[in-house]
N, C-alpha and C positions, 0 to 999 in steps of 0.2 A: 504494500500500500504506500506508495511513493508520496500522496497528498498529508499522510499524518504527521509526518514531521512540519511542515509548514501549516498544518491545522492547529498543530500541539501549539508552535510560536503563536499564532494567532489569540489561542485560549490563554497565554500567558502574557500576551499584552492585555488582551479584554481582562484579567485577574489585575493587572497593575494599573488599568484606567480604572478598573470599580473601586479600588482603594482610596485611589487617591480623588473619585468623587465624592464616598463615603468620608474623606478626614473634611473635604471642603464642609461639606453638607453639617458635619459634627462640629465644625467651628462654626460653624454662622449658627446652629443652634444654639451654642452656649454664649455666642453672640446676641441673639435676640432674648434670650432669656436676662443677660444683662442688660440690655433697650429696657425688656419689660421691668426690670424692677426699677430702673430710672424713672420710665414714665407712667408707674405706679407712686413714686417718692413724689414727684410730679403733683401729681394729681393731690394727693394726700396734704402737699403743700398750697395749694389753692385749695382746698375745702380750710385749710387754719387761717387762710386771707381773708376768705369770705366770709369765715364768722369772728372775723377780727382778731384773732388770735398770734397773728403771724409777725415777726419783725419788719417795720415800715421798710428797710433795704430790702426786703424777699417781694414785700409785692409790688416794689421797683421794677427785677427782676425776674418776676415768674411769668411774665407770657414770653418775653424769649425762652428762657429754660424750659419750658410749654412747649414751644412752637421747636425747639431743640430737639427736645427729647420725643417728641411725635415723630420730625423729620429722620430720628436715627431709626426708630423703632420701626419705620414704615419702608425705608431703605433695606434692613436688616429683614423683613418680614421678604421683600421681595426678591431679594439675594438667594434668602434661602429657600422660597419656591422653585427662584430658576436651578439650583444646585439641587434642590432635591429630584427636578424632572430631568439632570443630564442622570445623578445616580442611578434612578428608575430605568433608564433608558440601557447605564452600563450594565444595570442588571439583568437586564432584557436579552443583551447582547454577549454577555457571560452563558446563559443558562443555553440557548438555541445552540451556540457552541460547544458547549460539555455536552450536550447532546448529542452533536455529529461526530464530538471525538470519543465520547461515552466515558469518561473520565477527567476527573480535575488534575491536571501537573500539581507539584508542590513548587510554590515560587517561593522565594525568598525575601522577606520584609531588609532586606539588606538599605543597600541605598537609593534602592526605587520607594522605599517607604519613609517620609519624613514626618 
């Protein structure tokens, strides 16, 4: 079977693209989870403005920090939609493959893994 050594390569790029959409995808998660406790501190900070609670420098301050932390949180939110649809996709593209070759190689987290 002459094509399985270059099917095998194949499977072993598509294993070192899924990783490395999977570390994107797992950074921008812990990414947006960072936004969101920003612009949940946010928010929590305008509810002590509005009921007057807050130091007059914060509610200077809090529609940009507002409009800040919306802007990262909504960035971050689409980042990691489009990085979770290329993962989905290397997975896609992993599994049709281990299919035609019927088995996974073992690759190496070596320095294709950062």
């Amino acid at each position: 079977m002459s094509d399985e050594p270059d099917l095998e390569s194949r499977v072993v790029a598509a294993i070192r693209h899924y990783r490395a959409a999977l570390d994107v995808a797992e950074n921008l998660e812990r990414e947006d989870a960072c936004a969101h406790r920003a612009l949940t501190s946010t928010l929590l900070d305008l509810e002590r403005a509005l009921r007057g609670e807050a130091a007059p420098h914060l509610n200077n301050n809090l529609f940009e920090t507002g409009s800040t932390a919306v802007a990262r949180s909504d960035k971050t939110w689409a980042d990691l939609v489009e990085a979770t649809a290329r993962w989905d996709s290397a997975r896609r593209t992993l599994a049709a493959l281990e299919r035609q070759l019927g088995y996974l190689p073992k690759v190496s987290r070596g320095a294709d893994h950062k």
